[in-house]
C-alpha positions, 0 to 999 in steps of 0.5 A: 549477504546471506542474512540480507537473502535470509530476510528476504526468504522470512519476509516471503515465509510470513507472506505465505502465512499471512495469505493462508490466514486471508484464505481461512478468514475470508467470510464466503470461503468460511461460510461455505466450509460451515454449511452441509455438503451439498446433494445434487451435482448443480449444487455442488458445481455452485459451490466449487465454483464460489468458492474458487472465484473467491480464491481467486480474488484473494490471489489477484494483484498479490505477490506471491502470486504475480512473481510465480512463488505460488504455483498453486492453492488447494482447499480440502474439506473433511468430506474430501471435496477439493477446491483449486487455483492453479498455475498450470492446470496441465496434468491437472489430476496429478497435481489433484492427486499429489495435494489429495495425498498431503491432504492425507498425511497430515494430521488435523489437530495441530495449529501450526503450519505443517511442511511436506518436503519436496521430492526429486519427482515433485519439486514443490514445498507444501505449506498446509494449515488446518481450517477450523469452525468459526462457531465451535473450533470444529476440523473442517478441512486443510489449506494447501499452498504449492510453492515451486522449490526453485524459486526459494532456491532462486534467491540465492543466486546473487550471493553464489557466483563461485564455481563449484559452491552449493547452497541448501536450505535443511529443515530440522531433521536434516532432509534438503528442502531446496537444492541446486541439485534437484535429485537431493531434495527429500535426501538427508544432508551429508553428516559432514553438515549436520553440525551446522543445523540450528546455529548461524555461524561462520567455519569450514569442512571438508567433503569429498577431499574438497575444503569448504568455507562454510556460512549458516544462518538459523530460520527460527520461523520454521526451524530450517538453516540455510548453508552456503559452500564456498571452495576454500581455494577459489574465495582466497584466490579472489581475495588475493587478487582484489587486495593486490588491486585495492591497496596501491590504488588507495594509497596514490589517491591517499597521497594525493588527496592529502597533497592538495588538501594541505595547499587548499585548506591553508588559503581557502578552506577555513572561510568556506567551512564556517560558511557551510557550517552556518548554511547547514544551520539554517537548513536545519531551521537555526535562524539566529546563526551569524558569519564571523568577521573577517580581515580581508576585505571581500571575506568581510562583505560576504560575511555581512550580506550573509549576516542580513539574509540570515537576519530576514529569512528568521523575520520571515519564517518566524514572525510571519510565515509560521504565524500564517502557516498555523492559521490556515492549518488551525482553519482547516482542521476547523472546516473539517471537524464540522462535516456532519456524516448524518447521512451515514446513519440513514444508510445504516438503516437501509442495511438493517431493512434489507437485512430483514427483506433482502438477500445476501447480494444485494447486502453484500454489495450496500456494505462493501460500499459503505466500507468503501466511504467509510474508508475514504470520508472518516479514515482521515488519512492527513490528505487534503486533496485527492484525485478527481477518480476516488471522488467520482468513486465515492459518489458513486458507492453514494448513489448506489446506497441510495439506490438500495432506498429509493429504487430506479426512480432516482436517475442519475447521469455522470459525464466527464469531458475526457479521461484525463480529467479523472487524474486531475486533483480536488479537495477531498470530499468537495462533491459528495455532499453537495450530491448528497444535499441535491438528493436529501434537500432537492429530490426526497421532498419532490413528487415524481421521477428524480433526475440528477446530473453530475458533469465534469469538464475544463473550461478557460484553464479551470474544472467545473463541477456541475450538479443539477437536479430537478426538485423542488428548489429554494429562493435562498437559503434551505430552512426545515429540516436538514436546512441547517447542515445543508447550509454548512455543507456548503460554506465548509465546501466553499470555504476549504476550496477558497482556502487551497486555491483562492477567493477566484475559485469556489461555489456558485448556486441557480435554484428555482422553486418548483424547477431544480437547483444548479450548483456550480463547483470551480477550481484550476487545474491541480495536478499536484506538481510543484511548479519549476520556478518554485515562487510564492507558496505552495499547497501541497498534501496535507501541508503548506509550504514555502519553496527552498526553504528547509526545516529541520 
Protein backbone atom coordinates (compact mmCIF):
# COMPACT_ATOMS: atom_id res chain seq x y z
CA UNK A 1 0.00 0.00 0.00
CA UNK A 2 2.89 2.38 0.64
CA UNK A 3 4.46 1.65 -2.88
CA UNK A 4 0.68 2.12 -4.47
CA UNK A 5 0.56 5.68 -2.59
CA UNK A 6 4.10 6.08 -3.49
CA UNK A 7 3.39 6.00 -7.23
CA UNK A 8 0.62 7.97 -6.86
CA UNK A 9 3.06 10.98 -5.15
CA UNK A 10 5.89 10.20 -8.33
CA UNK A 11 2.92 10.22 -10.72
CA UNK A 12 2.12 13.77 -9.41
CA UNK A 13 5.73 14.78 -9.08
CA UNK A 14 6.37 14.30 -13.20
CA UNK A 15 3.01 16.05 -13.65
CA UNK A 16 4.56 19.05 -11.68
CA UNK A 17 7.58 18.78 -14.07
CA UNK A 18 5.97 17.99 -17.08
CA UNK A 19 3.57 21.16 -16.45
CA UNK A 20 6.79 23.37 -15.48
CA UNK A 21 8.35 22.46 -19.02
CA UNK A 22 4.71 23.33 -20.64
CA UNK A 23 5.17 26.77 -19.14
CA UNK A 24 8.88 27.26 -19.97
CA UNK A 25 8.21 26.03 -23.69
CA UNK A 26 4.78 27.91 -24.40
CA UNK A 27 6.02 30.37 -27.45
CA UNK A 28 3.79 33.64 -25.93
CA UNK A 29 5.39 33.07 -22.38
CA UNK A 30 8.93 32.73 -24.05
CA UNK A 31 8.51 35.30 -26.62
CA UNK A 32 7.66 37.87 -23.94
CA UNK A 33 10.64 36.73 -21.29
CA UNK A 34 13.07 37.11 -24.90
CA UNK A 35 11.99 40.95 -25.71
CA UNK A 36 13.12 44.12 -23.30
CA UNK A 37 11.63 45.07 -20.59
CA UNK A 38 9.11 47.49 -21.19
CA UNK A 39 9.12 51.32 -20.58
CA UNK A 40 5.95 52.90 -20.28
CA UNK A 41 3.18 51.71 -17.38
CA UNK A 42 0.66 50.57 -20.37
CA UNK A 43 3.10 48.74 -21.83
CA UNK A 44 3.80 46.75 -18.95
CA UNK A 45 0.47 46.31 -17.63
CA UNK A 46 0.35 44.62 -21.74
CA UNK A 47 2.62 42.49 -20.99
CA UNK A 48 1.82 41.23 -17.42
CA UNK A 49 -1.54 40.76 -18.65
CA UNK A 50 -0.64 38.38 -21.86
CA UNK A 51 1.59 36.65 -20.06
CA UNK A 52 -0.78 35.64 -17.32
CA UNK A 53 -3.96 34.87 -19.45
CA UNK A 54 -1.50 32.34 -21.13
CA UNK A 55 -0.93 30.93 -17.75
CA UNK A 56 -3.61 30.69 -17.36
CA UNK A 57 -4.83 28.72 -20.15
CA UNK A 58 -2.18 26.43 -19.83
CA UNK A 59 -3.87 25.87 -16.01
CA UNK A 60 -7.19 25.34 -17.35
CA UNK A 61 -8.75 21.77 -17.28
CA UNK A 62 -5.29 20.32 -15.92
CA UNK A 63 -5.05 18.24 -12.98
CA UNK A 64 -3.11 19.63 -10.73
CA UNK A 65 -4.81 22.59 -11.01
CA UNK A 66 -8.65 21.30 -10.57
CA UNK A 67 -7.84 18.93 -7.38
CA UNK A 68 -6.46 21.88 -5.48
CA UNK A 69 -2.45 20.56 -5.50
CA UNK A 70 -1.32 23.78 -7.37
CA UNK A 71 -2.21 26.45 -4.97
CA UNK A 72 -0.34 28.82 -7.25
CA UNK A 73 2.23 29.88 -10.26
CA UNK A 74 4.77 32.67 -10.21
CA UNK A 75 7.13 33.38 -13.19
CA UNK A 76 9.90 35.86 -12.19
CA UNK A 77 12.06 37.37 -14.89
CA UNK A 78 15.78 38.64 -14.37
CA UNK A 79 14.46 42.31 -14.22
CA UNK A 80 12.34 41.11 -11.04
CA UNK A 81 8.76 41.65 -12.85
CA UNK A 82 6.59 39.10 -11.26
CA UNK A 83 3.79 37.53 -13.19
CA UNK A 84 0.80 35.12 -11.01
CA UNK A 85 -1.97 32.90 -10.95
CA UNK A 86 -3.22 32.26 -7.66
CA UNK A 87 -5.75 30.11 -5.86
CA UNK A 88 -6.34 32.60 -3.54
CA UNK A 89 -5.41 36.06 -4.09
CA UNK A 90 -6.22 37.07 -0.22
CA UNK A 91 -2.81 38.43 1.20
CA UNK A 92 -1.79 38.67 -2.19
CA UNK A 93 1.44 40.79 -1.34
CA UNK A 94 2.46 38.03 1.32
CA UNK A 95 2.52 35.33 -1.02
CA UNK A 96 4.34 37.84 -3.68
CA UNK A 97 6.76 38.47 -1.06
CA UNK A 98 7.18 34.92 0.02
CA UNK A 99 7.97 33.50 -4.01
CA UNK A 100 9.91 36.95 -4.49
CA UNK A 101 11.91 35.71 -1.61
CA UNK A 102 12.52 31.81 -3.08
CA UNK A 103 13.21 33.76 -6.14
CA UNK A 104 16.18 35.16 -4.38
CA UNK A 105 17.42 31.81 -2.81
CA UNK A 106 18.01 30.13 -5.74
CA UNK A 107 20.78 29.84 -7.61
CA UNK A 108 20.52 30.38 -11.68
CA UNK A 109 22.60 28.15 -12.90
CA UNK A 110 21.29 24.91 -12.37
CA UNK A 111 19.15 22.67 -14.69
CA UNK A 112 17.15 20.55 -12.18
CA UNK A 113 14.20 21.44 -10.43
CA UNK A 114 15.29 23.11 -7.04
CA UNK A 115 12.78 22.47 -3.82
CA UNK A 116 12.28 25.09 -0.82
CA UNK A 117 10.98 23.11 2.06
CA UNK A 118 7.85 24.38 3.52
CA UNK A 119 7.95 25.81 6.98
CA UNK A 120 5.62 25.74 9.87
CA UNK A 121 4.26 29.58 9.03
CA UNK A 122 4.03 28.58 5.35
CA UNK A 123 3.02 25.00 4.51
CA UNK A 124 3.80 25.10 0.94
CA UNK A 125 6.48 23.27 -1.11
CA UNK A 126 8.07 25.51 -3.86
CA UNK A 127 9.27 23.49 -6.90
CA UNK A 128 11.44 26.33 -9.05
CA UNK A 129 12.97 25.73 -12.33
CA UNK A 130 15.12 28.34 -14.13
CA UNK A 131 13.67 29.65 -17.71
CA UNK A 132 16.82 29.97 -20.08
CA UNK A 133 16.94 31.50 -23.95
CA UNK A 134 15.52 29.59 -26.64
CA UNK A 135 18.29 31.84 -28.94
CA UNK A 136 21.59 31.68 -26.81
CA UNK A 137 20.84 29.44 -23.51
CA UNK A 138 20.56 32.82 -21.63
CA UNK A 139 19.19 33.08 -17.62
CA UNK A 140 16.13 34.75 -18.14
CA UNK A 141 14.08 34.52 -14.93
CA UNK A 142 12.66 31.42 -12.54
CA UNK A 143 9.19 29.44 -12.64
CA UNK A 144 7.76 28.88 -9.29
CA UNK A 145 5.15 26.22 -8.45
CA UNK A 146 3.30 26.46 -5.01
CA UNK A 147 2.21 23.19 -3.94
CA UNK A 148 -0.01 22.89 -0.61
CA UNK A 149 1.90 20.72 1.74
CA UNK A 150 -1.51 18.86 2.81
CA UNK A 151 -2.32 17.47 -0.05
CA UNK A 152 0.94 15.57 -0.38
CA UNK A 153 0.45 14.78 3.30
CA UNK A 154 -3.25 13.83 2.21
CA UNK A 155 -2.43 10.84 0.16
CA UNK A 156 -1.46 9.18 2.89
CA UNK A 157 -4.67 8.94 4.59
CA UNK A 158 -5.99 5.67 3.12
CA UNK A 159 -3.00 3.52 4.40
CA UNK A 160 -2.71 5.36 8.20
CA UNK A 161 -5.96 4.13 10.00
CA UNK A 162 -3.94 3.24 13.20
CA UNK A 163 -4.16 5.82 16.20
CA UNK A 164 -0.97 7.09 17.24
CA UNK A 165 0.79 6.21 13.59
CA UNK A 166 2.94 9.18 11.79
CA UNK A 167 3.67 9.71 8.43
CA UNK A 168 6.78 11.77 6.98
CA UNK A 169 7.90 12.55 3.64
CA UNK A 170 12.08 13.48 4.52
CA UNK A 171 14.38 15.07 1.67
CA UNK A 172 17.95 14.03 1.40
CA UNK A 173 19.45 15.92 4.29
CA UNK A 174 16.63 14.80 6.67
CA UNK A 175 14.44 18.15 7.17
CA UNK A 176 10.38 16.92 7.06
CA UNK A 177 8.95 18.13 3.87
CA UNK A 178 5.44 16.98 5.07
CA UNK A 179 4.06 15.98 8.21
CA UNK A 180 0.85 15.43 9.92
CA UNK A 181 1.96 17.75 12.45
CA UNK A 182 2.47 20.92 10.69
CA UNK A 183 5.04 22.57 13.63
CA UNK A 184 7.65 19.76 12.28
CA UNK A 185 7.75 20.99 8.72
CA UNK A 186 11.35 22.35 8.00
CA UNK A 187 12.60 20.59 11.32
CA UNK A 188 15.24 17.53 10.86
CA UNK A 189 13.72 14.41 11.56
CA UNK A 190 14.31 12.43 15.03
CA UNK A 191 18.07 10.52 14.51
CA UNK A 192 16.07 7.42 15.62
CA UNK A 193 14.79 7.77 11.68
CA UNK A 194 17.93 8.92 9.76
CA UNK A 195 18.85 5.53 9.12
CA UNK A 196 15.88 4.91 7.02
CA UNK A 197 16.83 7.64 4.55
CA UNK A 198 17.56 6.45 1.17
CA UNK A 199 16.51 2.97 1.47
CA UNK A 200 13.00 1.11 0.96
CA UNK A 201 12.63 -1.35 3.64
CA UNK A 202 10.67 -2.78 6.32
CA UNK A 203 11.81 -2.76 10.43
CA UNK A 204 10.98 -1.29 13.62
CA UNK A 205 12.57 1.47 16.32
CA UNK A 206 11.66 2.76 19.32
CA UNK A 207 11.14 6.58 19.88
CA UNK A 208 10.10 8.17 23.07
CA UNK A 209 9.62 4.72 25.02
CA UNK A 210 7.04 3.63 22.10
CA UNK A 211 7.74 0.43 19.62
CA UNK A 212 7.45 1.35 16.33
CA UNK A 213 7.06 -0.77 13.12
CA UNK A 214 8.56 0.85 10.41
CA UNK A 215 7.89 0.95 6.57
CA UNK A 216 10.16 3.30 4.23
CA UNK A 217 10.10 3.56 0.56
CA UNK A 218 12.94 5.58 -1.57
CA UNK A 219 11.52 8.40 -4.09
CA UNK A 220 14.86 8.48 -6.28
CA UNK A 221 13.14 11.35 -8.35
CA UNK A 222 13.74 13.99 -5.99
CA UNK A 223 15.93 12.05 -3.38
CA UNK A 224 13.11 12.05 -0.77
CA UNK A 225 11.93 8.69 1.64
CA UNK A 226 8.57 8.49 2.89
CA UNK A 227 8.22 6.87 6.41
CA UNK A 228 5.14 5.27 7.61
CA UNK A 229 4.92 4.62 12.06
CA UNK A 230 2.91 2.02 13.12
CA UNK A 231 2.41 1.19 16.91
CA UNK A 232 3.82 -2.08 17.24
CA UNK A 233 1.33 -3.08 20.06
CA UNK A 234 -2.00 -1.78 18.21
CA UNK A 235 -0.87 -3.63 14.43
CA UNK A 236 -0.42 -7.17 16.43
CA UNK A 237 -3.70 -6.57 18.15
CA UNK A 238 -5.24 -6.05 14.82
CA UNK A 239 -3.53 -9.05 13.25
CA UNK A 240 -4.49 -11.36 16.19
CA UNK A 241 -7.93 -10.53 15.77
CA UNK A 242 -8.40 -10.89 12.06
CA UNK A 243 -6.43 -14.42 12.23
CA UNK A 244 -8.93 -15.54 15.15
CA UNK A 245 -11.81 -14.82 12.59
CA UNK A 246 -10.28 -15.86 9.28
CA UNK A 247 -9.47 -19.34 10.03
CA UNK A 248 -12.58 -21.05 11.58
CA UNK A 249 -14.60 -19.21 8.85
CA UNK A 250 -12.21 -20.83 6.06
CA UNK A 251 -11.94 -24.08 7.30
CA UNK A 252 -16.01 -24.65 7.51
CA UNK A 253 -16.29 -23.36 4.12
CA UNK A 254 -13.26 -25.48 3.16
CA UNK A 255 -15.12 -28.58 4.58
CA UNK A 256 -18.15 -27.75 2.73
CA UNK A 257 -17.15 -26.97 -0.15
CA UNK A 258 -15.20 -30.23 -0.50
CA UNK A 259 -18.22 -32.36 0.73
CA UNK A 260 -20.29 -31.23 -1.96
CA UNK A 261 -17.89 -31.25 -4.46
CA UNK A 262 -17.20 -35.13 -4.10
CA UNK A 263 -21.18 -35.89 -4.36
CA UNK A 264 -21.29 -33.31 -7.44
CA UNK A 265 -18.28 -34.11 -9.50
CA UNK A 266 -18.83 -38.02 -9.60
CA UNK A 267 -22.35 -37.79 -11.39
CA UNK A 268 -22.25 -34.41 -13.15
CA UNK A 269 -19.08 -32.40 -13.23
CA UNK A 270 -17.10 -34.39 -15.73
CA UNK A 271 -19.78 -34.04 -18.97
CA UNK A 272 -19.97 -30.23 -17.95
CA UNK A 273 -16.30 -29.37 -17.81
CA UNK A 274 -15.29 -30.97 -21.51
CA UNK A 275 -18.39 -28.85 -22.45
CA UNK A 276 -16.98 -25.60 -21.08
CA UNK A 277 -13.55 -26.33 -22.05
CA UNK A 278 -14.78 -26.69 -25.72
CA UNK A 279 -16.96 -23.44 -25.18
CA UNK A 280 -13.85 -21.57 -23.87
CA UNK A 281 -12.17 -22.93 -27.33
CA UNK A 282 -14.56 -21.58 -29.53
CA UNK A 283 -14.28 -18.09 -27.69
CA UNK A 284 -10.88 -17.91 -28.23
CA UNK A 285 -11.77 -18.65 -32.06
CA UNK A 286 -10.99 -22.77 -32.24
CA UNK A 287 -13.51 -23.92 -34.61
CA UNK A 288 -12.59 -27.36 -35.42
CA UNK A 289 -12.79 -28.18 -31.60
CA UNK A 290 -15.31 -31.46 -31.13
CA UNK A 291 -17.61 -33.04 -27.78
CA UNK A 292 -16.85 -36.60 -27.02
CA UNK A 293 -19.31 -39.25 -27.49
CA UNK A 294 -21.01 -40.23 -24.70
CA UNK A 295 -22.83 -43.54 -23.33
CA UNK A 296 -25.93 -42.01 -22.09
CA UNK A 297 -28.33 -41.14 -24.21
CA UNK A 298 -29.30 -37.31 -23.52
CA UNK A 299 -25.12 -36.61 -22.90
CA UNK A 300 -24.77 -38.26 -26.26
CA UNK A 301 -27.32 -35.78 -28.35
CA UNK A 302 -26.26 -32.75 -26.62
CA UNK A 303 -22.66 -33.68 -27.70
CA UNK A 304 -24.03 -34.09 -31.47
CA UNK A 305 -26.15 -30.66 -31.56
CA UNK A 306 -22.98 -29.28 -29.90
CA UNK A 307 -20.67 -31.06 -32.70
CA UNK A 308 -23.10 -29.43 -35.77
CA UNK A 309 -23.07 -25.93 -34.26
CA UNK A 310 -19.29 -25.90 -34.01
CA UNK A 311 -19.24 -27.37 -37.53
CA UNK A 312 -21.14 -24.20 -39.02
CA UNK A 313 -20.06 -21.21 -36.86
CA UNK A 314 -16.44 -22.52 -38.46
CA UNK A 315 -18.24 -22.48 -42.18
CA UNK A 316 -19.49 -19.17 -41.36
CA UNK A 317 -16.71 -17.18 -39.85
CA UNK A 318 -14.21 -18.90 -41.75
CA UNK A 319 -15.17 -19.16 -45.34
CA UNK A 320 -17.86 -16.59 -45.24
CA UNK A 321 -17.58 -13.69 -42.63
CA UNK A 322 -13.62 -13.09 -42.66
CA UNK A 323 -13.68 -13.17 -46.43
CA UNK A 324 -16.36 -10.66 -46.46
CA UNK A 325 -14.83 -8.73 -43.41
CA UNK A 326 -11.30 -8.15 -45.34
CA UNK A 327 -13.16 -7.01 -48.38
CA UNK A 328 -14.89 -4.24 -46.83
CA UNK A 329 -11.71 -3.35 -44.82
CA UNK A 330 -9.57 -3.84 -47.66
CA UNK A 331 -12.28 -1.16 -49.90
CA UNK A 332 -12.33 1.21 -47.20
CA UNK A 333 -8.72 1.57 -46.59
CA UNK A 334 -8.76 1.97 -50.59
CA UNK A 335 -11.48 4.89 -50.25
CA UNK A 336 -9.44 6.68 -47.98
CA UNK A 337 -6.06 6.55 -49.37
CA UNK A 338 -7.47 8.72 -52.26
CA UNK A 339 -8.74 11.92 -50.51
CA UNK A 340 -6.36 14.25 -52.06
CA UNK A 341 -5.62 17.15 -49.11
CA UNK A 342 -4.80 19.52 -52.13
CA UNK A 343 -6.36 22.22 -50.45
CA UNK A 344 -3.86 22.09 -47.60
CA UNK A 345 -1.24 23.39 -50.07
CA UNK A 346 -3.43 26.46 -50.68
CA UNK A 347 -3.62 27.17 -47.17
CA UNK A 348 -0.01 26.84 -46.62
CA UNK A 349 0.28 29.79 -49.07
CA UNK A 350 -2.17 31.84 -47.56
CA UNK A 351 0.02 31.82 -44.06
CA UNK A 352 3.09 32.55 -46.22
CA UNK A 353 1.38 36.05 -47.49
CA UNK A 354 0.05 36.94 -44.15
CA UNK A 355 3.00 36.05 -42.92
CA UNK A 356 4.71 39.01 -45.05
CA UNK A 357 1.48 41.46 -44.67
CA UNK A 358 -0.33 40.37 -41.45
CA UNK A 359 0.24 40.75 -37.99
CA UNK A 360 0.94 38.03 -35.31
CA UNK A 361 -2.98 37.38 -34.54
CA UNK A 362 -4.43 36.82 -37.37
CA UNK A 363 -1.28 34.26 -38.16
CA UNK A 364 -1.68 32.92 -34.85
CA UNK A 365 -5.25 31.99 -35.34
CA UNK A 366 -4.85 30.45 -39.66
CA UNK A 367 -2.21 28.10 -37.73
CA UNK A 368 -4.18 26.83 -34.79
CA UNK A 369 -6.77 26.16 -37.45
CA UNK A 370 -4.78 24.60 -39.57
CA UNK A 371 -3.18 22.39 -36.66
CA UNK A 372 -6.79 21.67 -35.78
CA UNK A 373 -7.33 19.97 -39.46
CA UNK A 374 -4.35 18.73 -39.84
CA UNK A 375 -4.95 16.78 -36.42
CA UNK A 376 -8.48 15.83 -37.40
CA UNK A 377 -7.90 14.89 -41.39
CA UNK A 378 -4.37 13.38 -41.36
CA UNK A 379 -3.61 11.98 -38.01
CA UNK A 380 -5.88 8.83 -38.88
CA UNK A 381 -6.58 8.01 -35.56
CA UNK A 382 -8.36 4.26 -36.89
CA UNK A 383 -11.92 5.95 -36.60
CA UNK A 384 -14.33 5.78 -39.30
CA UNK A 385 -16.83 7.94 -37.95
CA UNK A 386 -16.90 10.84 -35.60
CA UNK A 387 -19.25 12.78 -34.04
CA UNK A 388 -21.55 15.50 -36.08
CA UNK A 389 -19.96 18.49 -33.62
CA UNK A 390 -16.03 17.76 -34.68
CA UNK A 391 -17.14 17.74 -38.28
CA UNK A 392 -19.02 21.10 -37.89
CA UNK A 393 -15.79 22.00 -36.26
CA UNK A 394 -13.68 21.01 -38.94
CA UNK A 395 -15.63 23.12 -41.43
CA UNK A 396 -15.65 25.63 -39.51
CA UNK A 397 -11.68 26.04 -38.97
CA UNK A 398 -11.99 25.35 -43.01
CA UNK A 399 -14.00 28.43 -43.63
CA UNK A 400 -12.20 30.61 -41.28
CA UNK A 401 -8.94 29.82 -43.59
CA UNK A 402 -10.78 30.60 -46.34
CA UNK A 403 -11.73 33.71 -44.98
CA UNK A 404 -8.20 34.72 -44.46
CA UNK A 405 -8.18 34.58 -48.55
CA UNK A 406 -10.98 36.00 -49.81
CA UNK A 407 -12.39 38.28 -47.16
CA UNK A 408 -16.31 39.07 -46.23
CA UNK A 409 -17.33 38.45 -49.76
CA UNK A 410 -17.64 34.83 -48.74
CA UNK A 411 -20.73 34.31 -46.47
CA UNK A 412 -21.44 31.40 -45.15
CA UNK A 413 -24.41 30.40 -42.97
CA UNK A 414 -24.53 27.03 -40.77
CA UNK A 415 -27.91 26.08 -39.27
CA UNK A 416 -28.66 22.88 -37.35
CA UNK A 417 -32.32 21.59 -36.45
CA UNK A 418 -31.31 21.28 -32.66
CA UNK A 419 -28.61 20.53 -30.55
CA UNK A 420 -28.98 17.20 -29.94
CA UNK A 421 -28.19 16.83 -33.52
CA UNK A 422 -24.23 17.62 -32.79
CA UNK A 423 -23.80 14.22 -30.87
CA UNK A 424 -25.02 12.29 -33.30
CA UNK A 425 -22.45 10.24 -35.37
CA UNK A 426 -21.10 10.48 -39.36
CA UNK A 427 -18.34 9.28 -41.48
CA UNK A 428 -15.33 11.34 -40.65
CA UNK A 429 -14.54 13.85 -43.14
CA UNK A 430 -17.94 13.29 -45.39
CA UNK A 431 -18.87 17.22 -45.23
CA UNK A 432 -15.71 19.16 -45.60
CA UNK A 433 -14.92 18.14 -48.97
CA UNK A 434 -17.99 18.74 -50.24
CA UNK A 435 -17.87 22.39 -48.49
CA UNK A 436 -14.35 22.52 -49.85
CA UNK A 437 -15.70 21.65 -53.67
CA UNK A 438 -18.79 24.20 -53.13
CA UNK A 439 -16.13 26.76 -52.64
CA UNK A 440 -13.04 25.79 -55.20
CA UNK A 441 -15.31 24.47 -58.12
CA UNK A 442 -18.54 26.75 -57.39
CA UNK A 443 -17.63 30.20 -55.95
CA UNK A 444 -13.82 31.15 -56.73
CA UNK A 445 -14.98 30.88 -60.67
CA UNK A 446 -18.22 33.19 -59.63
CA UNK A 447 -18.12 36.99 -60.48
CA UNK A 448 -19.82 38.67 -57.27
CA UNK A 449 -20.64 38.08 -53.57
CA UNK A 450 -20.42 34.19 -52.49
CA UNK A 451 -23.40 32.59 -50.48
CA UNK A 452 -22.77 29.20 -48.89
CA UNK A 453 -25.24 27.32 -46.89
CA UNK A 454 -24.57 24.41 -44.44
CA UNK A 455 -27.73 22.96 -42.85
CA UNK A 456 -28.37 20.08 -40.59
CA UNK A 457 -31.46 18.50 -40.00
CA UNK A 458 -33.72 15.13 -39.26
CA UNK A 459 -36.05 13.93 -41.42
CA UNK A 460 -38.21 10.60 -41.68
CA UNK A 461 -35.88 9.09 -39.12
CA UNK A 462 -32.60 9.98 -40.99
CA UNK A 463 -29.90 13.45 -41.21
CA UNK A 464 -29.71 15.44 -43.91
CA UNK A 465 -26.78 17.36 -45.04
CA UNK A 466 -27.44 20.25 -47.31
CA UNK A 467 -24.95 22.33 -48.77
CA UNK A 468 -25.79 24.96 -51.20
CA UNK A 469 -23.87 27.71 -52.91
CA UNK A 470 -24.62 30.22 -55.47
CA UNK A 471 -22.07 29.77 -58.18
CA UNK A 472 -21.72 28.96 -61.48
CA UNK A 473 -23.07 25.49 -61.33
CA UNK A 474 -22.35 22.50 -63.99
CA UNK A 475 -24.99 20.08 -66.41
CA UNK A 476 -22.99 17.07 -65.22
CA UNK A 477 -19.78 16.16 -64.04
CA UNK A 478 -17.02 19.17 -63.34
CA UNK A 479 -14.38 18.89 -66.03
CA UNK A 480 -11.26 21.88 -65.92
CA UNK A 481 -9.38 22.40 -63.44
CA UNK A 482 -9.88 20.61 -60.39
CA UNK A 483 -12.68 18.84 -62.06
CA UNK A 484 -11.10 15.58 -61.48
CA UNK A 485 -10.53 15.34 -57.72
CA UNK A 486 -14.10 17.21 -57.67
CA UNK A 487 -15.40 14.02 -59.21
CA UNK A 488 -13.54 11.60 -56.67
CA UNK A 489 -14.27 13.77 -53.51
CA UNK A 490 -17.60 12.66 -53.98
CA UNK A 491 -17.67 9.15 -55.17
CA UNK A 492 -15.20 8.38 -52.22
CA UNK A 493 -17.75 10.34 -49.94
CA UNK A 494 -20.70 8.67 -51.36
CA UNK A 495 -18.96 5.35 -51.80
CA UNK A 496 -17.89 5.12 -47.86
CA UNK A 497 -21.56 6.34 -46.77
CA UNK A 498 -22.84 3.47 -48.76
CA UNK A 499 -20.27 1.01 -47.45
CA UNK A 500 -21.16 1.97 -43.53
CA UNK A 501 -24.84 2.22 -44.08
CA UNK A 502 -26.45 0.88 -47.10
CA UNK A 503 -27.27 1.52 -50.97
CA UNK A 504 -30.55 3.69 -49.17
CA UNK A 505 -28.18 6.32 -47.85
CA UNK A 506 -25.61 8.60 -49.72
CA UNK A 507 -25.14 11.66 -52.03
CA UNK A 508 -27.50 13.32 -54.16
CA UNK A 509 -26.78 16.49 -56.31
CA UNK A 510 -29.26 19.75 -57.99
CA UNK A 511 -26.84 22.01 -60.03
CA UNK A 512 -27.96 24.79 -62.72
CA UNK A 513 -25.42 26.38 -64.75
CA UNK A 514 -25.20 30.05 -63.79
CA UNK A 515 -27.71 29.82 -60.47
CA UNK A 516 -25.98 27.33 -57.77
CA UNK A 517 -25.45 23.77 -57.00
CA UNK A 518 -27.49 21.74 -54.35
CA UNK A 519 -25.63 18.78 -52.73
CA UNK A 520 -27.58 16.70 -50.64
CA UNK A 521 -26.04 14.20 -47.78
CA UNK A 522 -28.18 11.21 -46.09
CA UNK A 523 -27.52 8.99 -43.53
CA UNK A 524 -29.70 7.42 -40.26
CA UNK A 525 -29.41 8.26 -37.23
CA UNK A 526 -25.90 6.85 -35.88
CA UNK A 527 -25.74 7.12 -32.33
CA UNK A 528 -23.16 4.69 -32.12
CA UNK A 529 -25.12 2.16 -29.72
CA UNK A 530 -25.09 -1.34 -30.25
CA UNK A 531 -28.60 -2.29 -30.85
CA UNK A 532 -30.28 -4.93 -27.93
CA UNK A 533 -31.25 -7.72 -29.79
CA UNK A 534 -27.56 -7.83 -31.19
CA UNK A 535 -29.10 -9.56 -35.03
CA UNK A 536 -27.13 -9.13 -38.06
CA UNK A 537 -23.72 -7.25 -38.32
CA UNK A 538 -22.84 -4.42 -36.83
CA UNK A 539 -20.58 -1.06 -37.79
CA UNK A 540 -18.70 -0.20 -35.02
CA UNK A 541 -15.40 2.50 -34.89
CA UNK A 542 -13.22 1.23 -36.84
CA UNK A 543 -14.12 -2.28 -37.49
CA UNK A 544 -16.83 -4.74 -38.52
CA UNK A 545 -18.24 -7.04 -36.61
CA UNK A 546 -20.83 -9.85 -35.76
CA UNK A 547 -22.62 -9.80 -32.39
CA UNK A 548 -21.90 -12.67 -29.93
CA UNK A 549 -19.18 -13.92 -31.36
CA UNK A 550 -16.04 -13.92 -29.85
CA UNK A 551 -12.45 -13.82 -31.34
CA UNK A 552 -9.30 -14.52 -29.58
Amino acid sequence: MLEQTNDNLEAQLEMIDSAMISFISNPVINTNLEDQPPTSPYEKWGRKTEIERQMIYLLSNHYLWEKNILDSVFIIDDYGNDYSVLRKYGNMDMQIRRNIAVYKSIDNEPEQTQIVNPTPNDPILYFVKNIRSFLDYSYKGKIIFGINETKMNALYDSIVHYDNSQVFLIDGDGSILSSGNTRLLGHTTDPGLIRFLHTSLFSSVRLNDVSYFVAAKEIKRYNWTSLILIPQNQALSHLSESFGRFIPIALGILFFFLLVGYFISSKVTRPIIDLLKRIELIRRGDYSTRMPAYTEMELNKLAMVFNKMSEEMEYLITDVYEKKLLLRESELKSLYAQINPHFLFNVLETISWYARMSSQVEIHEMVTSLGYMLRSGLAGNGHQKTAISEELKYIEFYILLQRKRFGERLQVDIKIGDDSIRDLLLPKLSIQPIVENAIVHGLERKVGDWQLLVEIRREGGDILFLIEDNGVGFDSVPTGRGGAHNHIALENVNRRIQILYGNPYGISIDSRIGEGTKVTVRIPEDTGIVPENGTGPITGEGRTYVPGVHRG
